[in-house]
C-alpha positions in Angstrom: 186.1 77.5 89.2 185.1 81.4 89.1 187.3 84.0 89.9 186.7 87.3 91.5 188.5 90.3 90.8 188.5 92.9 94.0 190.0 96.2 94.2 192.9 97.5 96.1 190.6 100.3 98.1 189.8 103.5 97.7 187.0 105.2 95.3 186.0 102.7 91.6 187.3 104.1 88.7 184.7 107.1 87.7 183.9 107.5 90.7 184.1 110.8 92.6 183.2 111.7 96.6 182.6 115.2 95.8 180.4 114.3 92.9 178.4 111.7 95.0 177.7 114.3 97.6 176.8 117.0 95.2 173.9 114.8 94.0 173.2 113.7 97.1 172.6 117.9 98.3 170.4 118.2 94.8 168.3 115.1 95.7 167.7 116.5 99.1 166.8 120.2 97.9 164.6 118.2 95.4 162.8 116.1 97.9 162.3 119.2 99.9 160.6 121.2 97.2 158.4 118.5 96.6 157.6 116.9 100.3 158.1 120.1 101.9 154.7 121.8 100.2 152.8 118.4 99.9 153.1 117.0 103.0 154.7 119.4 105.4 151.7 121.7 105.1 147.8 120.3 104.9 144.5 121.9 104.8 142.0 120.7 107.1 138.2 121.5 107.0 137.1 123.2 110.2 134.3 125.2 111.5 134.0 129.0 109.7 136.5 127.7 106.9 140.0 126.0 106.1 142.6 125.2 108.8 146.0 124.9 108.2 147.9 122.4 109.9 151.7 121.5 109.5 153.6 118.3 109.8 157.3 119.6 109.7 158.9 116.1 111.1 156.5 113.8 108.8 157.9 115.5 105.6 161.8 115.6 107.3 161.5 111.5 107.7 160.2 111.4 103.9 163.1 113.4 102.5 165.6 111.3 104.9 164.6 108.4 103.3 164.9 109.7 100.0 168.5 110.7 100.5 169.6 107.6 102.0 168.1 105.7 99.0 169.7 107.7 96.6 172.7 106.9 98.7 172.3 103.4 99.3 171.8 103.6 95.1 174.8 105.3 94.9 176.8 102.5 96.8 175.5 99.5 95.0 176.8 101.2 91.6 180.1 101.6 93.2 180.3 97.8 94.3 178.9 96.7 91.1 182.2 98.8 90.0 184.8 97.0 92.2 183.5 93.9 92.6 183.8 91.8 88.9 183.3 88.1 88.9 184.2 87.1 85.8 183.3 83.3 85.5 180.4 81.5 87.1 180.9 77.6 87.8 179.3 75.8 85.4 177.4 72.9 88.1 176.5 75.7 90.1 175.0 77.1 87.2 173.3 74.3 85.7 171.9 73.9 89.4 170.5 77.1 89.3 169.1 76.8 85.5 167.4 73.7 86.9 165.9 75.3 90.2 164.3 77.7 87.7 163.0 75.6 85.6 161.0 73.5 87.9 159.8 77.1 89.7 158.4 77.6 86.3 156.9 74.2 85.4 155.3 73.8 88.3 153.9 77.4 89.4 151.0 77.6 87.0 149.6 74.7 88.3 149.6 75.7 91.6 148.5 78.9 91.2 145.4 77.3 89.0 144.8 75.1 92.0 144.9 77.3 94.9 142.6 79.6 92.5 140.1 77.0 92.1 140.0 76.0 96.3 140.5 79.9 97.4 136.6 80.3 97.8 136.2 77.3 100.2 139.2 78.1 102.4 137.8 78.5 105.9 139.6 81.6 106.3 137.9 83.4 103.0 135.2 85.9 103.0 133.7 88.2 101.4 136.4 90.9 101.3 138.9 88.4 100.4 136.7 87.0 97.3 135.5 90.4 96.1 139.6 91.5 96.0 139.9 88.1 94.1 137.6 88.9 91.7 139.1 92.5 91.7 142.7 91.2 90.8 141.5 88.3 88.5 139.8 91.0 86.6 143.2 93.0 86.4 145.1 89.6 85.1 142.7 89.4 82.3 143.1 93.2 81.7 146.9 92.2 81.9 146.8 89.7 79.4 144.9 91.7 77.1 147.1 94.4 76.4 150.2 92.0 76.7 149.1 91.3 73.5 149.5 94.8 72.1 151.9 95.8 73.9 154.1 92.5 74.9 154.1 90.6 71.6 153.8 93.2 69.1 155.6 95.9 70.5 152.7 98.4 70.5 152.5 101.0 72.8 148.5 101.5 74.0 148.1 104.0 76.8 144.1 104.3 75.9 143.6 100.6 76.6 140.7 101.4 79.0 138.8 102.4 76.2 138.7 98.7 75.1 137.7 98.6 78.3 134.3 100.8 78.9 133.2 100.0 75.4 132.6 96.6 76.7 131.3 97.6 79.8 128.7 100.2 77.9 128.1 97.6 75.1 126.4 94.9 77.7 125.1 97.7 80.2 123.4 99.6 76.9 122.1 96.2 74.8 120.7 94.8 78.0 118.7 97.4 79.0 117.3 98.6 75.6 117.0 95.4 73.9 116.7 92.6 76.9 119.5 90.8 76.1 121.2 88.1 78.7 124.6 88.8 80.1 125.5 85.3 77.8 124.2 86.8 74.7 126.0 90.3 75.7 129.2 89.1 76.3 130.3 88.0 73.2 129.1 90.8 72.1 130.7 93.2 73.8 134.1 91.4 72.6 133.0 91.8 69.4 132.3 95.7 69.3 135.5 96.5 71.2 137.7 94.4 68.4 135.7 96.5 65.9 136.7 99.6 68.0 140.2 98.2 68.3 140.6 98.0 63.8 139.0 101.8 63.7 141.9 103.1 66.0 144.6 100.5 64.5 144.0 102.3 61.0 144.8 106.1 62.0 148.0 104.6 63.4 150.0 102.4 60.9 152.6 104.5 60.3 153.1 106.0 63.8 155.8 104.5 66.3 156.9 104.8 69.7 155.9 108.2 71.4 153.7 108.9 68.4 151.8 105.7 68.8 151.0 106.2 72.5 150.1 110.3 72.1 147.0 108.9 69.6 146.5 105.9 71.9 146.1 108.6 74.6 143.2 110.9 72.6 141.6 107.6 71.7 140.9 106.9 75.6 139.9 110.4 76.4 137.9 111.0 73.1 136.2 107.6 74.6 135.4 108.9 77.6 134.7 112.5 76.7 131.9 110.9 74.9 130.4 108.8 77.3 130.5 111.7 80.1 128.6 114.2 77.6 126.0 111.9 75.4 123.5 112.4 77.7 120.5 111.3 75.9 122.2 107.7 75.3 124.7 106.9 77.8 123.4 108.9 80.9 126.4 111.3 81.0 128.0 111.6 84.6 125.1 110.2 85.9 125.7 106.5 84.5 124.0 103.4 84.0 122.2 101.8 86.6 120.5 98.5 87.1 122.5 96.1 84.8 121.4 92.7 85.3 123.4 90.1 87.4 124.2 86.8 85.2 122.3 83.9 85.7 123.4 79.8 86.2 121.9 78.8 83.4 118.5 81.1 83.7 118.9 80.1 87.4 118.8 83.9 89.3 120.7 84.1 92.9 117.9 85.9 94.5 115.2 84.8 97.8 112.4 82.8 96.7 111.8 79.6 94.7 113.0 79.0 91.9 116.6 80.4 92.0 120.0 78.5 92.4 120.0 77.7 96.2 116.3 76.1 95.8 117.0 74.3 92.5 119.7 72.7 94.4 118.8 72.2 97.7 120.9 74.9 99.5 119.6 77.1 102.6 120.1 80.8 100.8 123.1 82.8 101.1 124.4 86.1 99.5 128.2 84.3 99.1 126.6 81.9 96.2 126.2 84.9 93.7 129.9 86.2 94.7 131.8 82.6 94.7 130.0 82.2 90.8 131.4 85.6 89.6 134.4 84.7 91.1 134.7 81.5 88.9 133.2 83.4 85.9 136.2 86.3 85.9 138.4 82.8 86.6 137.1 81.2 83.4 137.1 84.5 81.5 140.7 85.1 82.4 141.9 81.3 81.8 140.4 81.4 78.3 142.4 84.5 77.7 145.6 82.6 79.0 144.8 80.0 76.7 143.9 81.9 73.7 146.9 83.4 74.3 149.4 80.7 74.2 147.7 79.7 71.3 148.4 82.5 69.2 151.3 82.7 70.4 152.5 79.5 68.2 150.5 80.3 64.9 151.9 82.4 62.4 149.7 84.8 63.3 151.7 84.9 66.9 155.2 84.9 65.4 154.5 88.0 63.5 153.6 89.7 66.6 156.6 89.0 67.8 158.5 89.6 64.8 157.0 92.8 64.5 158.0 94.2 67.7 161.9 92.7 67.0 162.0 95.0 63.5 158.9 96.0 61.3 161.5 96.7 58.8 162.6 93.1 59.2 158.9 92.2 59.0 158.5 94.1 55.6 161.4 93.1 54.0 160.4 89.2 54.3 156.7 89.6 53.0 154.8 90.2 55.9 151.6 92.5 55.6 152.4 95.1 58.8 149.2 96.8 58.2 147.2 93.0 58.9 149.3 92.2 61.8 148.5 95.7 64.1 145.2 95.4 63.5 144.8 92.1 64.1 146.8 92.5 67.7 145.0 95.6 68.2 141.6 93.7 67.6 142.3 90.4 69.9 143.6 92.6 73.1 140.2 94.8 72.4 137.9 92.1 72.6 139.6 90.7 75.5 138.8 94.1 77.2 135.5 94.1 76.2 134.6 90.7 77.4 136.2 92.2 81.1 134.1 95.2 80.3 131.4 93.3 79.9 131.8 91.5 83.7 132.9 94.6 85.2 129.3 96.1 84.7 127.2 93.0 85.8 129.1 92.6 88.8 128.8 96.0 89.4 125.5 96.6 88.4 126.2 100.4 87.9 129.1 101.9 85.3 130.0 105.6 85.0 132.8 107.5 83.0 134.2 108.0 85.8 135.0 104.2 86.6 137.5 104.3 82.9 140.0 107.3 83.6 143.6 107.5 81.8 144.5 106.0 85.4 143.0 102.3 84.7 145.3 102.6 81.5 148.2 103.3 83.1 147.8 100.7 85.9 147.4 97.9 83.6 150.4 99.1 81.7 152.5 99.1 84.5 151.3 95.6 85.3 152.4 94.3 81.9 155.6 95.9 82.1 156.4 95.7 85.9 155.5 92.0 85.4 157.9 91.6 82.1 156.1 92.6 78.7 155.6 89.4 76.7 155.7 87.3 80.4 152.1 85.5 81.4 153.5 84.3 85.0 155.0 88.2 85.4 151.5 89.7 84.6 149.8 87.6 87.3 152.5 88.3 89.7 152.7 92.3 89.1 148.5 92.1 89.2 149.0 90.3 92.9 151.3 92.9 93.9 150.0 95.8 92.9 146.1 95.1 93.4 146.9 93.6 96.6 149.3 96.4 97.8 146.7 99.1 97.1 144.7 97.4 99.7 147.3 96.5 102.6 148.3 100.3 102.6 144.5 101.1 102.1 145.2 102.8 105.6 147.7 104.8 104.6 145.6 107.0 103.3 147.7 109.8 100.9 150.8 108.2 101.8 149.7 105.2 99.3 150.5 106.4 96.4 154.2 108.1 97.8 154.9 104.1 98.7 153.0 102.4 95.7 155.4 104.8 93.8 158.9 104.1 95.4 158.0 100.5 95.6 157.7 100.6 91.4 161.0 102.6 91.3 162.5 100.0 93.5 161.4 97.1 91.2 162.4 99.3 88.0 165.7 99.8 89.4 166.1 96.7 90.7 165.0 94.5 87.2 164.8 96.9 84.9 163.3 94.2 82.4 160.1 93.3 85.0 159.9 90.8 87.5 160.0 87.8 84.5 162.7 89.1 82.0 163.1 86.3 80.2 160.1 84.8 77.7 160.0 81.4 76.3 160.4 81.4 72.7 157.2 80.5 70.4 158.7 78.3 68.1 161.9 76.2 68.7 164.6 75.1 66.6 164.5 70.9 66.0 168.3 69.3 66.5 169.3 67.3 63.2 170.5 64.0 63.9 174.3 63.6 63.9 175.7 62.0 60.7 177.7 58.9 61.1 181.2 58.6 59.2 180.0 55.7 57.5 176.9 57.5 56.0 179.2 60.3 54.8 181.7 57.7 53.4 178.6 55.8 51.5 177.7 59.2 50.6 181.2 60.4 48.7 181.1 57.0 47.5 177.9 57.3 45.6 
């Protein structure tokens, strides 16, 4: 049976009232440098010029509740302190193992399933199916640089890079050469894996910080390009009129000859929606699947191995200049083949749509979700792309609760929503030896 070890009162050990409510009077002079100017004063635009207006009790309530979070922080470490159970009971264990486990087995499936109805729910429209395609687009995205980042231990923060060269590759090839979105996608996957080797090279021997700091200039040298070669990618004035894919040369427009007269169907703007819906689907499943894969080839276990100890890695033979590139390559061309949808469904790109921003949301997907997890980057991507859209009308106050909602979850599992990964490759049990086969054996 587990035991529990409680206190006899008073403060924990380490554990000081005057040094809880010191930091508790520097978080509040802290939250009221920073609330106090950004949201107890605002400038409004009015007739003859700038207004200024003040919200003094709006920006008190904000540094409240940052004081009584810090506080309520404050008195989970100290119960964590007194509190100590030392022994879990091992049925109650096992119990909970097992409720895990069948979470797990069975949660892909019905994720998959509820994916594949979603679009003929009767309460779905077309808000609902364009944040759909927004958020599968974002787990593809996800899975992508979990690669990098989640299996080999690679720091990217220019992922979106990956990103617009894909977009740019189908937007550019399709308008100067004619080229189908099904000719342009693979494409696309293939020029940002080219892309992904040119910035693997220049950082081989860089690590941690140093990784990400060149991984940074790659995205912005990216996009500093795009926003001032004019003459070739139309600068800040973008690309317009990308073709829409086809179903099999079948267009979704009025008039015969498109998909709703080939089969029959009175026309409807939703048909061109619900198939880019279940493109981004099968896009993002063949990722998953690719994925997995790789995952269980050599090539997959010296991704992981890698991002364990690349000391480790050299030591035992492996070529560490083969195995970043080739993880930088596969989560590029993953990018580049969601590049590559973002601007037909679009139908217009710009620099502006591939900021540092996009990097560091997907990022903080992958890691909020549990770097190396597939079921954590779905979940973070459902979260997070559905949150920014229930506290749409929030307006500046988004971000403020987008933010403490990430350090809630960073606090709360430090390790992402799915901490633990399933190994790659499993050990196989030997068979027990019988006494009688070891006493044949001495014998012989």
């Amino acid at each position: 049976m587990g035991t529990a070890k409680m206190s006899s009162g008073g403060p924990a050990p380490g554990t000081d009232l005057a040094q809880i409510f010191k930091d508790l009077v520097v978080t509040f002079l802290l939250a009221a440098a920073i609330f106090g100017t950004t949201i107890a004063f605002k400038t409004e635009t009015a007739i003859g010029g700038l207004t200024l207006e003040t919200h003094y009790g709006l920006a008190a309530a904000v540094v409240g509740v940052v004081v009584v979070g810090r506080f309520i922080l404050w008195m989970t470490v100290w119960r964590k302190r007194t509190v100590a159970v030392s022994v879990v009971p091992g049925g109650l264990k096992q119990a909970i193992v097992g409720k895990l486990g069948f979470l797990g087995k069975y949660f892909g499936p019905t994720m998959l399933l509820f994916a594949l109805v979603f679009p003929f729910l009767p309460f779905t429209d077309r808000y609902l199916l364009d944040l759909g395609i927004l958020i599968l687009t974002y787990i593809m995205l996800g899975w992508g640089l979990n690669i990098v980042v989640g299996l080999a231990g690679l720091l990217d923060l220019g992922y979106v890079a990956f990103y617009a060269i894909g977009a740019y590759s189908y937007a550019l090839l399709a308008q100067y050469f004619g080229l189908s979105f099904w000719i342009c996608l693979p494409l696309a996957g293939i020029l940002a894996a080219f892309w992904g080797i040119i910035l693997g090279f220049p950082v081989l021997r860089l690590r941690g910080d140093y990784l990400a700091i060149v991984t940074l200039a790659f995205g912005e040298i990216i996009r500093v390009v795009l926003l001032n070669w004019y003459q070739f990618t139309g600068g800040p004035d973008g690309i317009s009129g990308i073709p829409r894919p086809t179903f099999f040369g079948l267009p979704f427009k009025r008039g015969e000859g498109n998909f709703a007269d080939f089969f029959g169907l009175d026309y409807s703007s939703m048909h061109r929606i619900i198939f880019l819906y279940f493109l981004i689907l099968l896009l993002a499943l063949v990722t998953n699947f690719v994925t997995n894969r790789l995952r269980r080839l050599p090539l997959g276990r010296a991704w992981e191995a890698l991002r364990e100890d690349e000391i480790a890695c050299r030591s035992i033979g492996l070529n560490t200049t083969l195995v970043k590139l080739s993880a930088f390559a596969t989560g590029a061309m993953f990018a580049g083949f969601a590049g590559s949808f973002f601007a037909t469904r679009q139908g217009f790109i710009s620099p502006e749509s591939f900021t540092f921003i996009e990097s560091a949301l997907i990022l903080a997907i992958v890691v909020l979700g549990g770097m190396g997890s597939q079921v954590g980057v779905v979940i973070a991507s459902i979260a997070m792309i559905g949150g920014f859209e229930i506290f749409r009308e929030a307006e500046q106050f988004r971000m403020l609760i987008f933010g403490l909602a990430m350090v809630v979850i960073m606090v709360w599992r430090p390790r992402g929503l799915i901490s633990t990964r399933e190994p790659s490759i499993f050990l196989v049990r030997k068979k027990s030896v019988s006494a009688d086969m070891v006493a044949q054996g001495e014998g012989h």
